[in-house]
N, C-alpha and C positions, 0 to 999 in steps of 0.2 A: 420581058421574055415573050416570044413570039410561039402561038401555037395555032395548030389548026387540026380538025378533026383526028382523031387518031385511029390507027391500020392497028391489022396487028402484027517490129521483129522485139522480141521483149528476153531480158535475161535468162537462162535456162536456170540460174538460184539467184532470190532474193540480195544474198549474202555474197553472191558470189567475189572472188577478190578483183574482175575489172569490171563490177559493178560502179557504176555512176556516182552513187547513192550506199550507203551502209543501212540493212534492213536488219534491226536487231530479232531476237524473238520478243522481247518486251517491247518492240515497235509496235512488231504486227498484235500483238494480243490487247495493245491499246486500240488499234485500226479494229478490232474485234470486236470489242465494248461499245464501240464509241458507233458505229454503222449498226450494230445490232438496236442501241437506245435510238437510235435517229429512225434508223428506217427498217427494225423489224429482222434484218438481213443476219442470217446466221452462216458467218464464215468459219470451214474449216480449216484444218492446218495445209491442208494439201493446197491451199488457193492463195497462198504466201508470193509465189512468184507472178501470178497474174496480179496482186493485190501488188507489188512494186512495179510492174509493167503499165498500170494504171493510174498509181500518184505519182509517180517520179514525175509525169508530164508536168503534173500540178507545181512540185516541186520548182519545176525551171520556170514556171507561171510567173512563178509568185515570186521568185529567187533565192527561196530558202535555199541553205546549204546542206539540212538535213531533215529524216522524219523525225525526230527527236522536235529537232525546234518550231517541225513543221504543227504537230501534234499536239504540242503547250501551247502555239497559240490558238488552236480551234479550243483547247481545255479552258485557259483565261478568258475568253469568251469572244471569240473572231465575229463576227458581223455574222448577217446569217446568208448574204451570197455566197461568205465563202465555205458555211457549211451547207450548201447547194451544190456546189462544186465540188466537194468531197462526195456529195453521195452521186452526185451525179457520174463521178470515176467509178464508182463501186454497185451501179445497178448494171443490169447486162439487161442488152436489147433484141431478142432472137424473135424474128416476128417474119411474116410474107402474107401476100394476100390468099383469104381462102384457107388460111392454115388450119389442119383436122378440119376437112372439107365436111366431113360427116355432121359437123355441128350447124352449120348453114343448108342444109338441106331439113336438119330438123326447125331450126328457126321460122324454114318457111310455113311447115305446119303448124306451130307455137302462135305466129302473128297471123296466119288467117283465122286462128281457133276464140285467138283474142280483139280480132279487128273489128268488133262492136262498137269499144269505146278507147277512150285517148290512150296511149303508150306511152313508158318510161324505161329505157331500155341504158343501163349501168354499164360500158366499159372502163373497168379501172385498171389495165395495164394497155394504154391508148400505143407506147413506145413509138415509133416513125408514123404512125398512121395507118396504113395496111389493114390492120384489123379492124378499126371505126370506118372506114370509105369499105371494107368487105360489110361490114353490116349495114350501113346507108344504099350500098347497090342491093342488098338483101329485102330491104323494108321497099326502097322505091319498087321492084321488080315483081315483090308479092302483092301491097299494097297502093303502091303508084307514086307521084313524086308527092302528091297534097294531103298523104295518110296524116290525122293526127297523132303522130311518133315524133317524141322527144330525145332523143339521143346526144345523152352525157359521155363524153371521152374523158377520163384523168387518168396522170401519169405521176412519179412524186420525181421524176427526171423532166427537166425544166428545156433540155438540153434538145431531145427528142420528141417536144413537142412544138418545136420550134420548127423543126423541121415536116412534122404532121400538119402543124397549120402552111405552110408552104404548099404541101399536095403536090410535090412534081419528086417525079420517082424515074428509073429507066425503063426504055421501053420493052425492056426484055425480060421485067419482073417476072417472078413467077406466081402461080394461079390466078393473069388474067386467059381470056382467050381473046380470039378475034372479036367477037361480039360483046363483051364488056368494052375492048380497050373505046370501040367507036362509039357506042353510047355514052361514057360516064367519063371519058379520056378527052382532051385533047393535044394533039401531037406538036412536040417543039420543031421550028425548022432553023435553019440559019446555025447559028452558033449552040443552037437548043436542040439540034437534031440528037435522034437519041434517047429524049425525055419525054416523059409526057406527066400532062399535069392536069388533076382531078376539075372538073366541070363546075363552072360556081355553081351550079344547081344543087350538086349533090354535097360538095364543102358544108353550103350553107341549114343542111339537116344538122350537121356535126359540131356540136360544143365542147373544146377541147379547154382544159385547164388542170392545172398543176392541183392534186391533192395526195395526202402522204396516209396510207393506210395504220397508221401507227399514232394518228392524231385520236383522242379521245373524244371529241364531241364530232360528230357526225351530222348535225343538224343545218350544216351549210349546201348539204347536198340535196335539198330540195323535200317535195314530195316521196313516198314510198315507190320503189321498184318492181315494174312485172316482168322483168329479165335482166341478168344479171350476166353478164361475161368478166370471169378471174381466173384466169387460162395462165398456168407454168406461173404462178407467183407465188403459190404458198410452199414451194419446190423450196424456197429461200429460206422460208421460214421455220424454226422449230417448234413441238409440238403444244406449247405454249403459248406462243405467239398466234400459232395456228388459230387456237382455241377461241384468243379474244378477237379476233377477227374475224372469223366466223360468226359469233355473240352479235356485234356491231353491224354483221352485214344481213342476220337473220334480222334485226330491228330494221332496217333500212328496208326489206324487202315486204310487200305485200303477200296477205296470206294464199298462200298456192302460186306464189311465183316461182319462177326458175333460176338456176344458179347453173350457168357451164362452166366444168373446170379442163384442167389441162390433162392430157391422156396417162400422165404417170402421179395424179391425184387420187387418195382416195379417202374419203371421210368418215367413213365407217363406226369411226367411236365419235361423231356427233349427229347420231341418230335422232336424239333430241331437238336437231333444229333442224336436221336437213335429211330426207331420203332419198335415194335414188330412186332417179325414175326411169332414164336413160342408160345411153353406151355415155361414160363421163355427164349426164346433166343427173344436176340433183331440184328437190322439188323441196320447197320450203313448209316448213311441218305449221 
């Protein structure tokens, strides 16, 4: 890919009768269980039609003829790409760069307050990238490109971080402007016109890899965290789930770290591990 500097339809039912595919209710309430135990994810009823507009694809993948037979073989114990696969139909990726801008404007004061000594900076819902290269332009920009900042991306979709480690986006994203796109961008021409694709400079801050917040031992992720971004993910989860991941992520973090969450979170009844301190960031107790 050539670059150079850069400028600046699914069923209306499930069930319905010229449905593809027959989506029982004891389909979907298996799809229920079975994504709730893997990944956390609490489906309700009303998400039955996105939830066949999503595996049916699978379906014609694989050539099963139905969810029934598709569903017994993840139960008998399918490999586990191809329960990858399934969750990776069943995570949603809504992300852009800069997204609740309010949080990167406070970051900047976070990491100068903290640029004494080395950084470990948690994004665990990485999705296309977007949000880890808005954080990499936030650290370069505060503290330069050679700041001791380690910055971890994971995602438990395999699928979208596949295409975050590629870094080539349209030119027309939103929340760059002109003066991002030319520092931290550069511009596809030729058949690439259009694209622009992130700077090895700034890629190479960004460690992306696959981790499922639903796994119990936590101990792979390194060192403790002194900022923590978990924006629109616990939206998913109920308040159970909530709970233990919270738990898991208050161990993870460093005393007086930060935790951003997503603009319609709020944590209130786990006062015990976390305070607000912020508009959405909370302060690790």
């Amino acid at each position: 890919m050539t670059f150079a500097t850069a400028t600046a339809a699914s069923p209306s039912s499930a069930t319905a009768g010229d449905a593809e595919f027959e989506m029982t209710g004891a389909d979907f309430e298996r799809i229920r269980v079975l994504i709730h135990q893997r990944a956390g994810i609490s489906l309700h009823s009303g998400k039955q039609a996105m939830v066949y507009s999503r595996l049916s694809r699978r379906l014609r993948e694989t050539g099963e003829r139905s969810f029934s037979a598709y569903l017994s073989g993840l139960e008998r114990g399918a490999d586990e790409s191809e329960w990858q696969q399934f969750v990776n139909c069943l995570t949603t990726n809504l992300t852009a760069f800069f997204r609740e801008e309010h949080h990167f404007h406070a970051l900047v004061d976070d990491l100068k307050a903290r640029a004494a000594r080395p950084l470990r900076i948690w994004c665990n819902a990485a999705s296309t990238g977007e949000e880890p290269y808005s954080l990499a332009m936030t650290v370069v920009e505060t503290l330069g490109p050679s700041a001791p900042v380690k910055l971890l991306c994971t995602d438990i979709d395999t699928s979208v971080l596949e295409q975050a480690r590629r870094g080539v986006y349209g030119a027309d994203s939103r929340g760059l402007d002109a003066g991002r796109l030319k520092r931290h961008f550069l511009r596809g021409s030729g058949p690439n016109t259009g694209f622009i694709r992130v700077r090895p400079e700034l890629s190479r801050l960004v460690e992306l890899r696959p981790f499922n917040l639903m796994n119990t031992s936590w101990q792979g992720l390194g060192e403790a965290f002194d900022l923590v971004f978990c924006r629109n993910v616990m939206i998913y989860f109920d308040a159970p789930t909530q709970r233990r991941v919270l738990e898991r992520m208050h161990a993870a973090m460093k005393p007086g770290s930060l935790l951003y969450v997503g603009h319609s979170e709020n944590f209130s009844d786990a006062r015990d591990l976390f305070r607000l301190r912020g508009k959405t960031i909370y302060e690790r107790v």
